[in-house]
DOFIGU-745729 format. One record per residue (C-alpha): residue in one letter; x, y, z. Coordinates in steps of 0.5 Angstrom, whole numbers, padded with zeros to 4 digits, always signed. Each point is the difference from the previous one (the first is absolute). Example, Ala and Ser with C-alpha at 12.3 -4.5 7.8 and 13.67 -1.06 7.14 Angstrom:
2
A+0025-0009+0016 S+0002+0007-0002 
END
This chain:
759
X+0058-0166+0049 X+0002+0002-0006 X-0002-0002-0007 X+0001-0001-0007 X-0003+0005-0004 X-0001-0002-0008 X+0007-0001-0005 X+0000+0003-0007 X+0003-0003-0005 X+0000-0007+0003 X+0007-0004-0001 X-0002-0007+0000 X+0005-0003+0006 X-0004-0007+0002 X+0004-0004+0002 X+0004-0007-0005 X-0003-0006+0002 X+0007-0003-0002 X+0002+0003+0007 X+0004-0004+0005 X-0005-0003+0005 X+0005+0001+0006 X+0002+0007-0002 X-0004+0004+0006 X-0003+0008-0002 X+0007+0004+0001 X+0004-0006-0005 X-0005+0000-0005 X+0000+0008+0000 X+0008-0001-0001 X-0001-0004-0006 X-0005+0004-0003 X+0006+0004+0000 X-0002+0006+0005 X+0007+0001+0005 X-0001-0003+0007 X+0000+0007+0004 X-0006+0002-0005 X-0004-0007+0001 X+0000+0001+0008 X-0001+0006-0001 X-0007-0001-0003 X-0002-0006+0003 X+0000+0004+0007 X-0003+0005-0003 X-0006-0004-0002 X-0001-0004+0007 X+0005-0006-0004 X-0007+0000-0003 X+0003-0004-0006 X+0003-0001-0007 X-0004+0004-0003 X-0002+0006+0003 X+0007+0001+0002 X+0003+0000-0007 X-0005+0004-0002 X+0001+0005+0005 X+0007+0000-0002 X-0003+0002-0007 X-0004+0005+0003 X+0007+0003+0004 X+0004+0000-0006 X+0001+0008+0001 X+0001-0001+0007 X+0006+0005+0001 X+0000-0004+0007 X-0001-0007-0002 X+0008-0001+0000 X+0001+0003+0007 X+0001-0004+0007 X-0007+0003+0004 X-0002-0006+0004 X-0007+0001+0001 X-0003+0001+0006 X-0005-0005+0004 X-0005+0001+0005 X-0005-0004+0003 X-0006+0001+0003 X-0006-0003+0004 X-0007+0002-0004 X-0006-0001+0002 X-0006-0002-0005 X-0007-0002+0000 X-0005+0004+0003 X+0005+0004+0005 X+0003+0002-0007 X-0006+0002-0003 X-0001+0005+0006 X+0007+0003-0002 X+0000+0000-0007 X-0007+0005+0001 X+0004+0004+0005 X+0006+0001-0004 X-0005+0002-0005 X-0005+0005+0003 X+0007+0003+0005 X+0003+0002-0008 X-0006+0003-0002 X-0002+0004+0007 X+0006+0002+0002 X+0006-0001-0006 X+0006-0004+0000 X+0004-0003+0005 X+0006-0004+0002 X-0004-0006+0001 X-0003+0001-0006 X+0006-0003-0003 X+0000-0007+0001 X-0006-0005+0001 X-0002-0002+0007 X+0006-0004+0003 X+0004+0000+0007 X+0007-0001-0002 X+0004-0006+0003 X+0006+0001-0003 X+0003+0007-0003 X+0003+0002-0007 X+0005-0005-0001 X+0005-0001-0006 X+0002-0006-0003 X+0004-0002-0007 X-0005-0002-0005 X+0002-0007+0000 X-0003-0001+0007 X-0007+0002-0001 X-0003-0007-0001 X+0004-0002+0006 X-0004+0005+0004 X-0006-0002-0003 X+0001-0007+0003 X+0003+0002+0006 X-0007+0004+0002 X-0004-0007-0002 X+0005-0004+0005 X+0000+0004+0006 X-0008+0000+0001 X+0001-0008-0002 X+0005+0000+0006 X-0005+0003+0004 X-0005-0003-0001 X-0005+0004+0004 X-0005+0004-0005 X-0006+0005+0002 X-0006-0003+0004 X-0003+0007+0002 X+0000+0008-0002 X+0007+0003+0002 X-0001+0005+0005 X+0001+0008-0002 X-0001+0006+0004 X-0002+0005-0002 X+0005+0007+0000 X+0000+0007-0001 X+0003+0006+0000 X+0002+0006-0004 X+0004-0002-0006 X-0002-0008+0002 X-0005-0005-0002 X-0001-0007+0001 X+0000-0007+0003 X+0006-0002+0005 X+0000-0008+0001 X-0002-0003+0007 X+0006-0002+0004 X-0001-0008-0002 X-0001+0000-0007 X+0005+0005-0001 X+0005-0005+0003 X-0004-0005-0005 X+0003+0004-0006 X+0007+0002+0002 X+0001-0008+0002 X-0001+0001-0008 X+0004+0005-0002 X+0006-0003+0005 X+0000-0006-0003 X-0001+0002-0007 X+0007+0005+0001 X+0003-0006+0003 X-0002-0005-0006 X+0003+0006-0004 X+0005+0001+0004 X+0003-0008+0000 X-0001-0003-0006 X-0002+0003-0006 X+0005+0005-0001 X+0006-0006+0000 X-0005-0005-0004 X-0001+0005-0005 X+0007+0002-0002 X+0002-0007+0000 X-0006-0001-0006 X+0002+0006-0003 X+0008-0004-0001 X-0004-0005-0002 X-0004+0003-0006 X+0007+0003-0002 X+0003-0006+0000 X-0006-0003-0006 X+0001+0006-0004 X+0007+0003+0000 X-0001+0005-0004 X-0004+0003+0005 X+0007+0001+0005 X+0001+0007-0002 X-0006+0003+0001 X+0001-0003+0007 X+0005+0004+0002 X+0001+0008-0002 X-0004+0006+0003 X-0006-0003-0002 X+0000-0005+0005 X+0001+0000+0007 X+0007-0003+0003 X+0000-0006+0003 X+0002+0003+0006 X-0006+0005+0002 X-0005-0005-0003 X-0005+0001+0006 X-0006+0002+0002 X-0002+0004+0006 X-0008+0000+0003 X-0003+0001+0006 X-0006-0001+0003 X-0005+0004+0002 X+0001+0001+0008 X-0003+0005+0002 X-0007+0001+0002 X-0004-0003-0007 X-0005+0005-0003 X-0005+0000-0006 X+0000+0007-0002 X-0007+0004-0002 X+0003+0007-0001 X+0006+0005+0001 X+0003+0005-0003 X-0007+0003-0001 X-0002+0009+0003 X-0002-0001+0006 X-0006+0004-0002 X-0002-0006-0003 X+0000-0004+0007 X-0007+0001+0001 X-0002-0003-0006 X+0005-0006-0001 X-0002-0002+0008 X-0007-0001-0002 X+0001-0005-0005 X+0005-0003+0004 X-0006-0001+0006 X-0004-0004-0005 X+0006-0006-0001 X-0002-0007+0003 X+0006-0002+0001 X-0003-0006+0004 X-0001-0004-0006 X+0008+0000-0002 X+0001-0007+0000 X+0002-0001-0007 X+0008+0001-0001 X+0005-0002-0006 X+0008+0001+0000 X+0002+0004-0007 X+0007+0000-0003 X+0002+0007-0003 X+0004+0003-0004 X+0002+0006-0003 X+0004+0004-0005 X+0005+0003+0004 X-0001+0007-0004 X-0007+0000+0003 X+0002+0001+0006 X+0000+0008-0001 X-0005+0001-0005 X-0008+0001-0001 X-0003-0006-0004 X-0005+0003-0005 X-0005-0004-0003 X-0001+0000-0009 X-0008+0001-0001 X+0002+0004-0007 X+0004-0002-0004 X+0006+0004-0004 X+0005+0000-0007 X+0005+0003+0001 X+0000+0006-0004 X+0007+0002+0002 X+0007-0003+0001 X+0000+0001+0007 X-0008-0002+0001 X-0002-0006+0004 X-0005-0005-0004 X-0005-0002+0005 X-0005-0007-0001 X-0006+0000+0006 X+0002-0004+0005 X+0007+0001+0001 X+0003+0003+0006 X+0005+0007-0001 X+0005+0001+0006 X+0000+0008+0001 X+0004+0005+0005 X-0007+0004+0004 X+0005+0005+0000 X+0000+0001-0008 X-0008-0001-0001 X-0001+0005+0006 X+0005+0006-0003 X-0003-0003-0009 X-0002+0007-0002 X-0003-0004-0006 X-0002-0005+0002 X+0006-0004-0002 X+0004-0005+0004 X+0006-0005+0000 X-0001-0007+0001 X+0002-0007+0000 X-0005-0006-0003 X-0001-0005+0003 X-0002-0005-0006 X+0007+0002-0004 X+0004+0003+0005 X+0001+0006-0005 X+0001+0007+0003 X-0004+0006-0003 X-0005+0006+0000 X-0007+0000+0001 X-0006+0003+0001 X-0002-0001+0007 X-0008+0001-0001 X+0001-0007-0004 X+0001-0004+0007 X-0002+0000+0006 X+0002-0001+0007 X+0000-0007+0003 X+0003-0005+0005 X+0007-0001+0000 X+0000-0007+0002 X-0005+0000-0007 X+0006+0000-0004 X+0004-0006+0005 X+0002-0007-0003 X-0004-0005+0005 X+0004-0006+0001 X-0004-0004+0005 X-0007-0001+0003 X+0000-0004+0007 X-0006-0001+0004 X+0001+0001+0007 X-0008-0002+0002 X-0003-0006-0001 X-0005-0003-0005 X+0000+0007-0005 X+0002+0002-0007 X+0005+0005-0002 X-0002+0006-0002 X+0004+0001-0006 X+0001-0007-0002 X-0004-0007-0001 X+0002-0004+0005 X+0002-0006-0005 X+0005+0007-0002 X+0003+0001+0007 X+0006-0005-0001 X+0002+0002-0007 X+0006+0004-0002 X+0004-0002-0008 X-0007-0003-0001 X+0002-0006+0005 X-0003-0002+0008 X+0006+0002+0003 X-0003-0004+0007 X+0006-0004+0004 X-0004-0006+0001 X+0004-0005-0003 X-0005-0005-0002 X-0002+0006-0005 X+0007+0000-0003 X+0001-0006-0001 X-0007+0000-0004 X+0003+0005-0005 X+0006-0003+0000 X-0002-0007-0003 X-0005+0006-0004 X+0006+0003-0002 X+0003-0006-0003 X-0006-0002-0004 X-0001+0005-0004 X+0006+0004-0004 X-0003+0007+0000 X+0000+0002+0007 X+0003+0006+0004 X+0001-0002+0008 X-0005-0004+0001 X-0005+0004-0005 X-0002-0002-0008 X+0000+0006-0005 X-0007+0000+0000 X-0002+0001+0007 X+0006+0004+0001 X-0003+0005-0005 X-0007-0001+0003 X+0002+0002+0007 X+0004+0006-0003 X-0007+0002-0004 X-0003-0001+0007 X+0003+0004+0003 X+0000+0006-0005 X-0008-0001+0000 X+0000+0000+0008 X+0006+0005+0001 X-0001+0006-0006 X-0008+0001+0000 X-0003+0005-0001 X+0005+0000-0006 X-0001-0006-0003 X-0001+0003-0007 X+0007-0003+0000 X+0004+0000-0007 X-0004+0000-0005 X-0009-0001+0000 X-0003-0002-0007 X-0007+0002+0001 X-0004-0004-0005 X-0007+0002-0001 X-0005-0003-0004 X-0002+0006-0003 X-0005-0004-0005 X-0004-0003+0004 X-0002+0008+0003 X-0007+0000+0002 X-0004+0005+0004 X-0005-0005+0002 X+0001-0006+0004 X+0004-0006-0003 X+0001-0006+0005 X+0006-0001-0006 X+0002+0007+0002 X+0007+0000-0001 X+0005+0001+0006 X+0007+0003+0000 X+0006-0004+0000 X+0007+0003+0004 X+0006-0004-0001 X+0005+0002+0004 X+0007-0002-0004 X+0006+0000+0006 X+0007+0000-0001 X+0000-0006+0004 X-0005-0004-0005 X+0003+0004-0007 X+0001-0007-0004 X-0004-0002-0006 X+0000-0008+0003 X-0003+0002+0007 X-0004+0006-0002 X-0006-0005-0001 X+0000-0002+0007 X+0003+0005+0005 X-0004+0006-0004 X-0005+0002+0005 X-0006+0002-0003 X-0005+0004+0005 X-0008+0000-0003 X-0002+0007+0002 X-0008+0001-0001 X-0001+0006-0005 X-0002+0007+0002 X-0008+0002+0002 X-0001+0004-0006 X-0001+0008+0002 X-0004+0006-0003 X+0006+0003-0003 X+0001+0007+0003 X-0001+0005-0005 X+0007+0003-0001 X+0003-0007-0001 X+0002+0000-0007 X+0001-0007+0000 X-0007-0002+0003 X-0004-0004-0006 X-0006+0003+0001 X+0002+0008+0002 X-0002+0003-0006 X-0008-0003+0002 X+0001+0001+0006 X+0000+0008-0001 X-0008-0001-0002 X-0001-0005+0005 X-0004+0005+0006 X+0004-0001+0007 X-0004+0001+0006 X+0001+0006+0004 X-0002+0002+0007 X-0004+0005+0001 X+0005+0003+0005 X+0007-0002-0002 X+0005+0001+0006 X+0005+0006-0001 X+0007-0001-0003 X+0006+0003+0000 X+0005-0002-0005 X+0008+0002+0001 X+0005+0000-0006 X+0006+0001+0000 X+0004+0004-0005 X+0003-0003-0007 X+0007+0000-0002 X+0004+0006+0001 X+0005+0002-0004 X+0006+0002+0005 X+0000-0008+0004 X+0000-0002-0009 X+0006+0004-0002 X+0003+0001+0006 X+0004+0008+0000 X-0004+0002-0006 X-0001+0008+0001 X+0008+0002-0002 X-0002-0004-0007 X-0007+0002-0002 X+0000+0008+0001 X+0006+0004-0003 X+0003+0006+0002 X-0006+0004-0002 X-0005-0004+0004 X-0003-0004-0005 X-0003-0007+0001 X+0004-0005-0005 X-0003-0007+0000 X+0005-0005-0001 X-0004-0007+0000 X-0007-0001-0002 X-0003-0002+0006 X+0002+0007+0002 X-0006+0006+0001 X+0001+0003-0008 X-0002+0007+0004 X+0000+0002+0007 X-0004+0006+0003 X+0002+0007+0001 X+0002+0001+0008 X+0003+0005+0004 X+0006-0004+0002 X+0002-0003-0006 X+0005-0006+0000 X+0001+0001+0007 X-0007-0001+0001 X-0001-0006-0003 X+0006-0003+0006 X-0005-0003+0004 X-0006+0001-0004 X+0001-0005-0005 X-0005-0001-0006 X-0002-0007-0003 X+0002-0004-0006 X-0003-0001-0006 X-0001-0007+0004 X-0003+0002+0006 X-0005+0004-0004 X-0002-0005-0003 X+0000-0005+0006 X-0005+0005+0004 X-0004+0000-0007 X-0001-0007+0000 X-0002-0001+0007 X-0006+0005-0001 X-0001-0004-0005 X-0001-0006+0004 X-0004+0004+0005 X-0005+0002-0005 X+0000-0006-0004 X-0002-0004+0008 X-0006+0007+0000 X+0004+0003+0006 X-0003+0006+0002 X+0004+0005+0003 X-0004+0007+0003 X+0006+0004+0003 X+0008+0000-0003 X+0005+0002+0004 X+0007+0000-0001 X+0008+0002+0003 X+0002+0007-0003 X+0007-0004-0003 X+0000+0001-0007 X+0000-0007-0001 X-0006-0002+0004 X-0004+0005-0004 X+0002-0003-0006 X-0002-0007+0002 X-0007+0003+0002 X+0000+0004-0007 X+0000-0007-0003 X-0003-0004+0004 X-0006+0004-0001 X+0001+0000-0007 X+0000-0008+0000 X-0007+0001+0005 X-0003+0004-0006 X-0001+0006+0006 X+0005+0005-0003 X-0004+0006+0000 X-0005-0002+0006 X+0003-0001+0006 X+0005+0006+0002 X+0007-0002+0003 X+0000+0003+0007 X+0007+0001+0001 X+0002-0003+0009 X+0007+0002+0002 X-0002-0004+0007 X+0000-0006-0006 X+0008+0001-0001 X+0005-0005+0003 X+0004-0001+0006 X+0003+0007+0001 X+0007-0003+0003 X+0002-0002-0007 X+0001+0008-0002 X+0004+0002+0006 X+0001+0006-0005 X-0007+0003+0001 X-0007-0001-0004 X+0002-0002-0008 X-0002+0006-0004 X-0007-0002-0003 X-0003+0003-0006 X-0005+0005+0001 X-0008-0001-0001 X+0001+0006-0006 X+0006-0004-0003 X-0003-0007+0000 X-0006+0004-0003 X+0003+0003-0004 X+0004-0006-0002 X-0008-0003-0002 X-0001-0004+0007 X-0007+0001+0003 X+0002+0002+0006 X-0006+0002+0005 X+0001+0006+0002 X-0005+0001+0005 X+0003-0005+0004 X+0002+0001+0007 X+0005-0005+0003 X+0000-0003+0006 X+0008+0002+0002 X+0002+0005-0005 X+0008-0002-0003 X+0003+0006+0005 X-0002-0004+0006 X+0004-0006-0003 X+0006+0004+0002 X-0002+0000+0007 X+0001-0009+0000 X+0007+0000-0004 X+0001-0004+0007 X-0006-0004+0000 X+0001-0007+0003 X-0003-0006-0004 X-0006-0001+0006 X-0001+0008-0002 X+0000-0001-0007 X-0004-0007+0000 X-0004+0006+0004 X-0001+0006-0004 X-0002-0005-0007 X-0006-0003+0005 X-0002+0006+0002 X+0000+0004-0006 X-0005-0007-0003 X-0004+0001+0006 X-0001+0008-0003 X-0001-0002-0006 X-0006-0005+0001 X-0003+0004+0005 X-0001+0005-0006 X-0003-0005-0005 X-0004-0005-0001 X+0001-0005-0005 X+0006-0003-0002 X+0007+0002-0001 X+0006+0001-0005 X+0006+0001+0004 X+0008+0000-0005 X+0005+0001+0004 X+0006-0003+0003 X+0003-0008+0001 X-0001+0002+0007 X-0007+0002-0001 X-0003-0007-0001 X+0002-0003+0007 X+0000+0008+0004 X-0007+0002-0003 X-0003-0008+0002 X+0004-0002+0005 X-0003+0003+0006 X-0007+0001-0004 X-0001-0007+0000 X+0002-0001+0008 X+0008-0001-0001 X+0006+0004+0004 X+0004+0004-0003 X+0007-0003-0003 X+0007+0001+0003 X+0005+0002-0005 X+0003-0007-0001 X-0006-0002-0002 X-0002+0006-0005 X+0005-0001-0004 X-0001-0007-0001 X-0008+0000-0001 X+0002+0006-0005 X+0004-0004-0005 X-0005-0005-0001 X-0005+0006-0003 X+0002+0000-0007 X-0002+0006-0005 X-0007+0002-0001 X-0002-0006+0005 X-0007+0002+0003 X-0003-0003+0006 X-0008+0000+0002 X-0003+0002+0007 X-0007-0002+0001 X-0005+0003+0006 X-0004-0006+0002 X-0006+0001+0002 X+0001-0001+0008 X+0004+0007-0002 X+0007-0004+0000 X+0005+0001-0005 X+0003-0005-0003 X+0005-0003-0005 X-0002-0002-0007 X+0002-0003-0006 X-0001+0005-0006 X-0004+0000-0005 X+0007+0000-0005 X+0005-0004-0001 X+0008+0002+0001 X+0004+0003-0006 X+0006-0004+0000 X+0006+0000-0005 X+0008-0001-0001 X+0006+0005+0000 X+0001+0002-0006 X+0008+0003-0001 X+0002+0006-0003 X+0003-0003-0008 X+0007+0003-0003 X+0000+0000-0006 X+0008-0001-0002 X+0000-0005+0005 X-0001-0005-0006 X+0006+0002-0003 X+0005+0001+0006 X-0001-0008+0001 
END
């Protein structure tokens, strides 16, 4: 289900004490002065979770261009199993994704559906979740063994359908849930909301307008889920990929299925439509348009966009802020649908097991209260309620907060970096030797909920992290307390070291910087004109020139020095390097040209120049880019190996301007394979994005990626990245984490200097 990333910039919202205690969660949003349909709203958009969070989403949303509007959110509810039968589909779903790719069950947890996607106002979400709890109440009868699942397959579907007795089971469920739904809450709800108007009058024209439904379509239509009851494992998957998933689907045993539990979920109704993509980088916008991304968040975006993105940009919504903008897709990564719904309510179908998603003391709690039925219970909160003046439906402010920092614990791992975390650390008491006082690093987690300098000493929740085991510091580690000894300290070396290959990326190029640069920088003459200072000050002579350097971009001055600093790292980590290869792009040269420089190799090692090496032919459908020659870029001062002999020559590029993604991924692995059947020692390939992952890919025991997927791995492979390849000593190949680390930093834009003078 969905959780809440961190907040920046905390706005202090913890409830007043003065509240009054009758008040329930939508009046006392009310009378902090948030506007009835906003209330509701966020309440049933948190799971009516409590005051706390609701208001907090209403500050998180306060650009919501949709918060307005009058989308009823869309409800569904499923039958999940859990325990060990769950733990069974959670490694299918697992290895189903990485043999074979993405398929439609992929978008949701394991479930069988009981009733479709229905809408409901938002004022009807707690009703829904308590109508759940009163109809297995009802029924009384829970689960005393495994329901019984038959497996089916075929060509596009894969799955469990359930045996005729426990479906009949669970549609008497769904059935009644409908017709609880159906008889009492939609007129029981409209006569509470009456009332609430009648306590605040001045809510009465918020209640009326386009922004709410008229009383005359207030209703909700549900259906149970008839038909034949199913719990799906795979489809919408190429039926080249039957054989794979059939075998993962005879190692299920469906017999220990015997733990079951209702859920209650809902759904942004704009996410009907969309691929849900999760934050794992975060980004500050840089542009207008640009959407900010914190990790953890969810981002709502068309397939279609990602799909057609030339630059690996698209157009997406947040989920944590509901704002709508432009990112970068490498930036997340494709999850669950339902990892981005709100989950209302866990009910227990088996007898004598915990939920899977909640403590069972948490089961019956919503607005920070038990909302059980028993009337000995509501008596007791009753006489509680009359006893103590800072209690909200039946709960103090102190309990209604722990429960609400409950559930963001239980619910927004693994993000519980949550607002804001102060590391203090003992750095005095620092000792490399062993100190039974060795000092421990203390985590305090200020919530939102807890933001209040007369609770902060009672609701801070400190988290005793013992400290890290002190590591050797690796020699290109500049913030390593020991590196400058550790060059003189000797490492021990195997007598046959495995063999390497080391695959680099080119560093930043100046067309992706500047965008059309050509018509600026060369004048009517041909000649070059720099007009940035992460501009090249010259480029090389060539025969097409600037046309030529269309598809053949140089470096900027910042890429070089990225290549630069990464040879560095290399030679600092004593990488030995005993044969460079490189792609004939002009960019690639360069990168090796200063890659080489940072290893202190420039002069000894000759680059070989590999047009097998070049990227994926199906970006040029105008034909093969026009490289410099071998004599330009000799000429140019470039140390070219002359006598080297390519295993593909650039004219046999022009025969694969069609080639598919399998025969790129193909031609890049062969061409590899050439390479280390002609050497020995360790390699230095510069090339591509691509080249990473097509040159290690099946190396290592992979397949070759689909399109889909190719352009997704490459928008992780930043400039300059680089990647190990070790040969173990079984003669496998496999891969490492290299001898380096990562180079990293922010956009810079482009200053104009009259801009201080035009504001």
């Amino acid at each position: 289900m969905a959780t809440l990333p961190p907040r920046k910039n905390q706005t202090p919202t913890r409830i007043c004490s003065s509240m009054k205690p009758h008040l329930t969660p939508l009046q006392t949003l009310l009378q902090m002065g948030f506007q009835k349909h906003r209330a509701e709203k966020a309440l049933a958009s948190t799971g009516n979770r409590g005051v706390q969070i609701a208001s907090d989403w209403l500050l998180a949303h306060v650009n919501d261009a949709t918060l307005d509007e009058c989308a009823p959110r869309e409800y569904i509810i499923y039958a999940c199993p859990t325990g060990p039968f769950l733990q069974q589909l959670e490694e299918f779903w697992a290895k189903s994704r990485q043999m074979c790719g993405w398929n439609g069950a992929h978008n949701y947890v394991p479930h069988i559906t009981l009733v479709s996607f229905f809408k409901a106002p938002d004022e009807c979400s707690l009703q829904l979740s308590k109508a759940l709890k009163q109809v297995v109440d009802m029924t009384g009868a829970l689960l005393d063994r495994p329901i019984k699942l038959e497996p089916y397959m075929s060509q596009n579907f894969m799955g469990f359908f359930v045996a005729e007795d426990d479906a009949n089971y669970l549609k008497r469920l769904a059935l009644q849930y409908v017709k609880e739904v159906s008889n009492s809450i939609i007129s029981d709800t409209y006569e509470q909301l009456d009332a609430i108007v009648a306590c605040f009058p001045w809510c009465g024209a918020v209640s009326s307008g386009t922004r709410c439904i008229p009383r005359s379509s207030r209703s909700i239509s549900l259906e149970p889920h008839v038909k034949s009851l199913h719990l799906t494992l795979a489809y919408q998957f190429p039926q080249a990929q039957f054989n794979a998933l059939k075998s993962l689907v005879e190692t299920l045993d469906a017999s220990c299925a015997s733990n079951w539990e209702l859920r209650l979920y809902s759904r942004d109704p704009r996410l009907a439509t969309k691929q849900v993509q999760k934050v794992v980088y975060p980004h500050n916008p840089h542009e207008t348009d640009e959407l900010e991304l914190r990790i953890g968040d969810y981002i709502y975006l068309n397939s279609e966009g990602v799909d057609s993105s030339s630059d690996g940009w698209a157009e997406g919504i947040s989920w944590l802020t509901g704002s709508t903008g432009h990112l970068p897709v490498n930036y997340t990564e494709r999850t669950a649908e339902s990892d981005a719904w709100t989950l209302h309510r866990v009910v227990q179908l088996s007898k004598s097991v915990a939920s899977s998603l909640n403590s069972a003391e948490d089961l019956d709690i919503v607005d920070g209260r038990s909302i059980s039925t028993e009337p000995e219970e509501r008596q007791r909160e009753l006489q509680q309620s009359t006893q103590h003046p800072e209690i909200i439906e039946g709960s103090s402010f102190e309990e209604s907060e722990q429960s609400v920092e409950k559930y963001l614990r239980q619910t927004l791992q693994p993000c519980l970096e949550l607002p804001s975390l102060q590391l203090q650390l003992n750095s005095h008491n620092l000792s490399h030797q062993h100190n039974p006082h060795t000092p421990t690093i203390e985590i305090t987690t200020n919530m939102s909920s807890l933001s209040t300098s007369h609770s902060a000493s009672k609701n801070v929740d400190e988290i005793m992290v013992e400290p890290p085991v002190m590591q050797p510091p690796r020699p290109d580690d500049t913030l390593s307390v020991h590196s400058a000894e550790q060059e003189h300290v000797s490492q021990p070396t195997s007598s046959t070291p495995n063999r390497k290959v080391y695959i680099m990326r080119h560093g930043e190029r100046v067309d992706f910087t500047f965008g059309t640069w050509i018509p600026y920088c060369f004048d009517e003459f041909g000649n070059y004109m720099r007009k940035d200072l992460n501009m090249p000050k010259v480029l090389p002579q060539r025969k097409h020139s600037p046309e030529g350097w269309q598809n053949d971009s140089p470096l900027t001055n910042v890429g070089l020095y990225q290549a630069r600093l990464t040879g560095e790292a290399l030679h600092e980590a004593q990488v030995q390097i005993d044969h460079v290869y490189c792609s004939p792009s002009y960019r690639c040269v360069q990168t090796c040209t200063s890659a080489l420089e940072g290893l202190q190799l420039n002069g000894k090692h000759k680059i070989k120049l590999e047009p097998g090496l070049f990227e994926w032919m199906a970006w040029y459908p105008n034909g093969v880019p026009d490289f410099l020659t071998s004599s330009e870029l000799t000429e140019a001062k470039y140390d070219i190996d002359l006598s080297y002999t390519p295993v593909q020559q650039t004219s046999e590029l022009t025969a694969q301007l069609k080639e598919s993604t399998e025969q790129f991924y193909t031609r890049n692995h062969e061409v590899l394979l050439q390479l280390l059947e002609r050497t020995t020692g360790n390699l230095l390939i510069v090339a591509h994005a691509t080249t990473l992952d097509t040159c290690s890919r099946q190396l290592t025991g992979g397949v070759a990626r689909n399109t889909n997927e190719l352009r997704q791995v490459i928008h992780k492979i930043p400039y300059c990245s680089l990647v190990t390849v070790e040969q173990q000593l079984d003669g496998v190949w496999k891969l490492v984490e290299p001898e380096c680390l990562p180079v990293t930093h922010s956009k810079n834009p482009r200053f104009e200097w009259n801009a201080l003078s035009t504001t």
